[in-house]
C-alpha positions in Angstrom: 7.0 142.0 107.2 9.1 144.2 109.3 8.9 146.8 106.7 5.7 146.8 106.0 4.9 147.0 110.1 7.0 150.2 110.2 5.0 151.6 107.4 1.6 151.0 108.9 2.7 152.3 112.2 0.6 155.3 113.3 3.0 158.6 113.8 2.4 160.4 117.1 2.7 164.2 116.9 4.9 165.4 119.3 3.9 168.2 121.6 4.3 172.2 121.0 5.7 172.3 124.5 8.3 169.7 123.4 9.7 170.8 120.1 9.9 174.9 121.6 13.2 173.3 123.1 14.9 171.4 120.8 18.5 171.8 120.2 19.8 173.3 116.9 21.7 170.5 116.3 18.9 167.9 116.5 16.1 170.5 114.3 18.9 170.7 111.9 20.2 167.3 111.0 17.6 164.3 112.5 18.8 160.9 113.3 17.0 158.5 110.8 17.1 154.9 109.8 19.3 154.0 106.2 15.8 153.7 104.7 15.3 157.1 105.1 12.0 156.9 107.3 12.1 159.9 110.0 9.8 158.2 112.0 11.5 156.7 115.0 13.2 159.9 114.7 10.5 161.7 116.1 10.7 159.3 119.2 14.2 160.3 119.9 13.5 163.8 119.8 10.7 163.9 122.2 12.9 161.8 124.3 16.3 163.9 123.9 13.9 166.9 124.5 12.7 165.4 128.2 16.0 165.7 128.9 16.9 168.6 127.7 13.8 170.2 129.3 14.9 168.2 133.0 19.0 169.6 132.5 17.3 173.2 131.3 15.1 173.6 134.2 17.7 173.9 137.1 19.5 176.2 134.4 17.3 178.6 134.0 16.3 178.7 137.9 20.4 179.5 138.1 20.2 182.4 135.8 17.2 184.1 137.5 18.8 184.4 140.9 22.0 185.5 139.2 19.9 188.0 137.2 17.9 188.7 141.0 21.5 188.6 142.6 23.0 191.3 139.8 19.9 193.4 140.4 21.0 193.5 144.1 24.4 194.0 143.3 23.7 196.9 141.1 20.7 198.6 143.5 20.5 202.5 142.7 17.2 203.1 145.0 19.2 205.8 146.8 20.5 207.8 143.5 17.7 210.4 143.7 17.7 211.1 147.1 21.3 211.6 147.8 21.7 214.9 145.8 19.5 216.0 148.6 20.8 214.3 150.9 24.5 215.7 150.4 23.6 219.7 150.3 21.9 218.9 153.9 24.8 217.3 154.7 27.7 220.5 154.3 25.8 221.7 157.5 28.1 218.9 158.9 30.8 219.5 156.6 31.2 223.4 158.7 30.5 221.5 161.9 33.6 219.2 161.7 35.4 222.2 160.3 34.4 224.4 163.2 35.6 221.3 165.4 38.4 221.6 164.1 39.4 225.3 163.2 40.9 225.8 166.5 42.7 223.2 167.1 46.0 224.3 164.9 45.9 228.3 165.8 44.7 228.4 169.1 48.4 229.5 170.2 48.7 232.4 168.0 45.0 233.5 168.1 45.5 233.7 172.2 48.9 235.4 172.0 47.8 238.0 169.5 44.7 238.8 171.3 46.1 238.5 174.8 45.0 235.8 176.5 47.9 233.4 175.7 49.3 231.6 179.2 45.8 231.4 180.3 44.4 227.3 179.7 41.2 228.8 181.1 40.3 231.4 178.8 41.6 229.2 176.1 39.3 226.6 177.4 36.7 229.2 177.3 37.4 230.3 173.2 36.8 226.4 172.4 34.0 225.4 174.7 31.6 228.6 173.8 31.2 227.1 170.7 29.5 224.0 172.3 27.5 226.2 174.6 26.1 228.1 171.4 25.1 224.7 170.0 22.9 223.6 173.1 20.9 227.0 173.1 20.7 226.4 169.0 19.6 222.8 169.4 16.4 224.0 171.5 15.4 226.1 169.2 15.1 223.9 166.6 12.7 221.9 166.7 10.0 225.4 166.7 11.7 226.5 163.6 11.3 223.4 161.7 7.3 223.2 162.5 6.7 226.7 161.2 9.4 227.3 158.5 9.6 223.3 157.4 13.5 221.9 156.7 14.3 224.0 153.9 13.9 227.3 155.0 15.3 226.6 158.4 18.6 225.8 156.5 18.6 228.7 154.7 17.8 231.2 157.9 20.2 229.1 160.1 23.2 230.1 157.5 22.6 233.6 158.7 24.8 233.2 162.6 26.9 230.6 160.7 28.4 233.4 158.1 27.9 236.3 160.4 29.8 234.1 163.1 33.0 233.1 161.0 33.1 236.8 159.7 32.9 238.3 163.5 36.0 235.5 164.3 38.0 236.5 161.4 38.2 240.4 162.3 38.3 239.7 166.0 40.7 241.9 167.7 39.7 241.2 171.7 38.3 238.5 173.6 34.8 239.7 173.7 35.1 239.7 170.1 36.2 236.4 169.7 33.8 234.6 172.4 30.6 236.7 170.2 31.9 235.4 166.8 32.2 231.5 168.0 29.0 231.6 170.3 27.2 232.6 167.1 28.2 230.1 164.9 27.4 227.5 168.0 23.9 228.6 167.6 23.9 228.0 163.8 25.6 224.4 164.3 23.2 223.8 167.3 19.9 223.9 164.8 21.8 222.1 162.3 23.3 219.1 164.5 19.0 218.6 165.3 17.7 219.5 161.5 20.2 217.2 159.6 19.3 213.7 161.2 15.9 215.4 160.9 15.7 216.0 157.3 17.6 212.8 156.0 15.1 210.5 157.9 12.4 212.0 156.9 13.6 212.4 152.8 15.5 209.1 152.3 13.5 206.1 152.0 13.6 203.3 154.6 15.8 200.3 152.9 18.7 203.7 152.4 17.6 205.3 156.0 21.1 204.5 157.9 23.1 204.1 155.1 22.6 207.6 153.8 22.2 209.0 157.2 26.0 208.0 157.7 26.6 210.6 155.3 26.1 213.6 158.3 29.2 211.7 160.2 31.0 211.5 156.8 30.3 215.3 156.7 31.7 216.0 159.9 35.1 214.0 159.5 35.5 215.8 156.0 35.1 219.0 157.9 37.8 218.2 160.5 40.3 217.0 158.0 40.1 220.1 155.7 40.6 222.3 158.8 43.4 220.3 160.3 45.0 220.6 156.9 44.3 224.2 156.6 46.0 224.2 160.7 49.3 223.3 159.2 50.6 226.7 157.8 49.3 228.2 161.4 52.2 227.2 163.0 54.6 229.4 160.8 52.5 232.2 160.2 50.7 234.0 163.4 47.7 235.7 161.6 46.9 232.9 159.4 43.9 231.5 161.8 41.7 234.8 160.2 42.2 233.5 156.9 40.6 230.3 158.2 37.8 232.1 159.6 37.4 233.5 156.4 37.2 230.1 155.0 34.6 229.0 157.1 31.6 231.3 156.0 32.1 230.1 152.7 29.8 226.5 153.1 27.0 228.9 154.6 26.5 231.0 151.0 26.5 227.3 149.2 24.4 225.4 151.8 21.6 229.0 151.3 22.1 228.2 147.6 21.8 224.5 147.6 19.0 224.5 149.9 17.1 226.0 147.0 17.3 223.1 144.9 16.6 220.3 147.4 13.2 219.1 148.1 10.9 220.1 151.4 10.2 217.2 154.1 7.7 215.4 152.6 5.9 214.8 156.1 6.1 218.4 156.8 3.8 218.9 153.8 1.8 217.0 154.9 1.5 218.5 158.0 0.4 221.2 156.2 -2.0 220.2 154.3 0.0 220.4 150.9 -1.0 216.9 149.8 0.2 216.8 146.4 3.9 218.2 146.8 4.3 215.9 149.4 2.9 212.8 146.8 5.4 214.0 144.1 8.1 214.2 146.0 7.9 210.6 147.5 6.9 209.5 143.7 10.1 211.4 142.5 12.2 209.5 145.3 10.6 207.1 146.6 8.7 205.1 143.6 5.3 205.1 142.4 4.3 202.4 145.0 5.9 203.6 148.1 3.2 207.0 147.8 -0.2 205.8 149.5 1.4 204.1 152.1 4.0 207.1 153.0 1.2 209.1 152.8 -1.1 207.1 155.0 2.0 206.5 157.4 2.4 210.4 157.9 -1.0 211.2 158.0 -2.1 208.6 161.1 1.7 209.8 162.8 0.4 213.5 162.2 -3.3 212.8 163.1 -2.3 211.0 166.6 0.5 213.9 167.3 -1.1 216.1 170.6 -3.2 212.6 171.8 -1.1 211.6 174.4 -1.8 215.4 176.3 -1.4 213.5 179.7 2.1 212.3 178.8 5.2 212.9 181.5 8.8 213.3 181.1 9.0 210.6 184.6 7.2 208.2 182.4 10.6 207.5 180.6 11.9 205.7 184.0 8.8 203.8 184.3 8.7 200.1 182.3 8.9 199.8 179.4 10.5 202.8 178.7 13.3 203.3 181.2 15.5 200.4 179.7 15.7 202.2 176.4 16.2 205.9 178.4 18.7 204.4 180.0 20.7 202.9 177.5 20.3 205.6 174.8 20.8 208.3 177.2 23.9 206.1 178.5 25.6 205.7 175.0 25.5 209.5 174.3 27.2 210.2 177.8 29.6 207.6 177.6 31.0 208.7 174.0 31.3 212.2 175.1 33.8 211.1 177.9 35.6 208.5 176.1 37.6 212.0 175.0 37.4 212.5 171.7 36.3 216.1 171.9 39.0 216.8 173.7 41.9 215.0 171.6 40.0 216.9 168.1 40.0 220.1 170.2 43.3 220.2 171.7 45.4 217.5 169.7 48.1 220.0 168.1 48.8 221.2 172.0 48.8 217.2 173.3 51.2 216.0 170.6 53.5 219.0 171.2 53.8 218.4 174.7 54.6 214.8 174.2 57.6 215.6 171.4 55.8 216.0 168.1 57.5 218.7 166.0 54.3 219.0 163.6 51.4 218.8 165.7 49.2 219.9 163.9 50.3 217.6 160.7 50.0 214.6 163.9 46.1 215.7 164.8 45.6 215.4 160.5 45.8 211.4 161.0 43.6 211.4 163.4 41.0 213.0 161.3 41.8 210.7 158.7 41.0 207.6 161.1 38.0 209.3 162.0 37.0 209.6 158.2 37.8 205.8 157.8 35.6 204.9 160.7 32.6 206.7 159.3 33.3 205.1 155.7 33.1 201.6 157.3 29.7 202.7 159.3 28.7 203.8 155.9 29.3 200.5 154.4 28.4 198.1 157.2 24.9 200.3 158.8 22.2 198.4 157.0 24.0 195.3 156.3 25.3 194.3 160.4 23.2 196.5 162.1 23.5 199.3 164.8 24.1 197.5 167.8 26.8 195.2 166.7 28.1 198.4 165.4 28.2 200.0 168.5 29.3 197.0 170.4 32.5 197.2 168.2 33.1 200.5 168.4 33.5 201.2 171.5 35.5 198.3 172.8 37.6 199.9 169.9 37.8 202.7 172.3 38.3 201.3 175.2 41.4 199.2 173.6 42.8 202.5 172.6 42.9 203.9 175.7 44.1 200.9 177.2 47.1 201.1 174.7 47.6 204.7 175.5 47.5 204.2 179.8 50.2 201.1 179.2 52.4 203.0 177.0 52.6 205.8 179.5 52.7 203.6 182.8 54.6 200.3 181.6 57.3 201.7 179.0 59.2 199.2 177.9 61.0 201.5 175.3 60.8 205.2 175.1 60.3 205.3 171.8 58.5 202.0 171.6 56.2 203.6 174.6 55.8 207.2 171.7 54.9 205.2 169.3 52.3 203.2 171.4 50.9 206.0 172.9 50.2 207.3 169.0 48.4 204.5 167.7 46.5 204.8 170.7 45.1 207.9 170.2 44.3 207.7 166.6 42.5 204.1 167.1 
């Protein structure tokens, strides 16, 4: 009777959805009474799969954020832009490097042109430079709405080259002051057009990360003219050879410039639609075009609407807190004295004992470079204003270490070697 009940049993098909999962193991080799009937079998399976499909579940739920997670991991979004992105960038790169270019040879460019003894004509030779660069910095801005990015970095090579030639073969003062005002105006426009063009190419996840690449430009600069400082202090005529140098960026930043892409918002301020859509589909992606293109268009069509606009509205609410702050952070950072120390480093670490000054003032370029890779790293991940925060009570610690090692010293040479780590923090 038992058999016979078995036999007449109905057999329930077991679902599609089921039997998709099965293991290998149970398809292969099913479990079945000794009297060879598969059909309580089937009931096992089902039940094994249930399982199966409640362990799988969580499983595959696991590999899909590790799949999402690698995908983060492994994001290339800012790959197309940052060929662009880098050419614009040398502009820094002869920045830093004009920073920089006098910091090693002032001494033997002032004796051989006859100014040496004299801090305030010396003062003079370093500080035109930054004078040149606020007259170029107005000027930008005029340039850019009529030629668009790409030209204006082409034209502004022109005083850059011209400037570093003029330096090289001065043989006066006059001659000297001429050759660094001009390249002052070339690094005025470009200081403006760089943030300029990177903000307006790159897209918006990538915005500050790649727009640390300027700053990176900058502290390459310095270090490859601090290194270039070094023979300076052994042979008196090497600072032309520098200037040289220096007007070889501008015939590769005209040449690279020719490669790069225009603004696309500039394009579109000018009516050329579809360069403007190719571009952003070229670096951008496919579904970032419309709404770039509506975002310029409504920026461009509501440019001129505010005619009855004032300068005094900035101190008015709610503008005057952000004035004040942004306008604060640029002053503050300009007297925490770091111009000074990459200007005049070579002469301040000389005076204090250094044989090498010059090969001292390299490592503080370096720190500078590793300070920009860490802003490079940590921008769109922490955010600007922890950033900041950091940064400068960074600076104000250093100079705390410096004024204690030169008003409490414990050690003289524990007191020198405070007073070092001081100025490179």
């Amino acid at each position: 009777m038992w058999v016979a009940t078995v036999l007449h049993r109905p057999v329930v098909p077991v679902p599609l959805f089921f039997t998709s999962h099965l293991s290998p193991k149970v398809l292969l080799k099913p479990k079945t009474f000794r009297f060879g009937f598969p059909l309580p079998s089937l009931k096992l399976k089902a039940s094994a799969t249930r399982k199966q499909l409640q362990t799988q579940e969580p499983d595959n739920e696991g590999l899909r954020n590790q799949e999402k997670s690698d995908d983060q991991s492994f994001d290339l979004g800012w790959l197309p832009t940052f060929p662009h992105v880098l050419v614009a960038s040398m502009s820094n790169f002869l920045f830093g490097y004009h920073i920089g270019v006098m910091n090693g040879p002032i001494v033997s460019i002032a004796r051989e042109l006859g100014f040496e003894g004299d801090p305030i004509l010396e003062g003079i030779v370093v500080s035109i430079f930054i004078a040149g660069a606020f007259i170029g910095s107005l000027s930008c801005g005029s340039l850019v709405d009529k030629l668009g990015c790409r030209r204006t970095f082409q034209i502004d090579t022109i005083p850059l080259i011209l400037g570093a030639i003029v330096s090289a073969q001065a043989h006066s003062l006059n001659e000297i002051l001429l050759g660094r005002l001009l390249v002052g105006l070339g690094i005025g426009v470009n200081t403006v057009l760089v943030p300029i063009y990177i903000s307006e190419v790159a897209p918006t996840k990538y915005r500050g990360s790649l727009g640390t690449l300027s700053q990176i430009g900058t502290c390459l600069g310095i270090i490859f003219s601090l290194c270039l400082g070094i023979p300076a202090e052994h042979d008196p005529h090497w600072w032309r050879t520098m200037f040289y140098i220096a007007s070889m960026p501008g015939f590769l930043l005209a040449l690279g410039m020719q490669f790069t892409v225009e603004s696309p918002r500039w394009l579109c301020r000018v009516g050329d639609i579809k360069d403007a859509q190719t571009i952003i589909r070229n670096l951008w992606g496919d579904s970032e075009v419309d709404k770039a293109i509506e975002e310029f268009q409504s920026i461009i069509s509501n440019d001129g609407t505010d005619v009855n606009s004032r300068w005094m509205q900035l101190l008015e609410e709610p503008h005057s807190r952000v004035a004040f702050i942004g306008g604060a952070l640029f002053v503050l950072q300009q007297f925490a004295g770091i111009n000074g120390v990459l200007y005049f480093s070579s002469l301040t670490f000389q005076d204090v004992g250094i044989a090498s000054g010059a090969l001292a003032s390299l490592f503080v370029g370096l720190t500078n470079f590793a300070g920009a890779l860490c802003a490079s790293y940590l921008m769109d991940t922490q955010g600007r204003r922890r950033l900041l925060i950091g940064s400068y009570l960074g600076m104000a610690v250093s100079m705390f270490l410096i004024v204690f090692a030169i008003n409490y010293p414990l050690e003289e040479d524990f007191s020198h070697n405070l007073s070092i780590l001081g100025t490179l923090m």
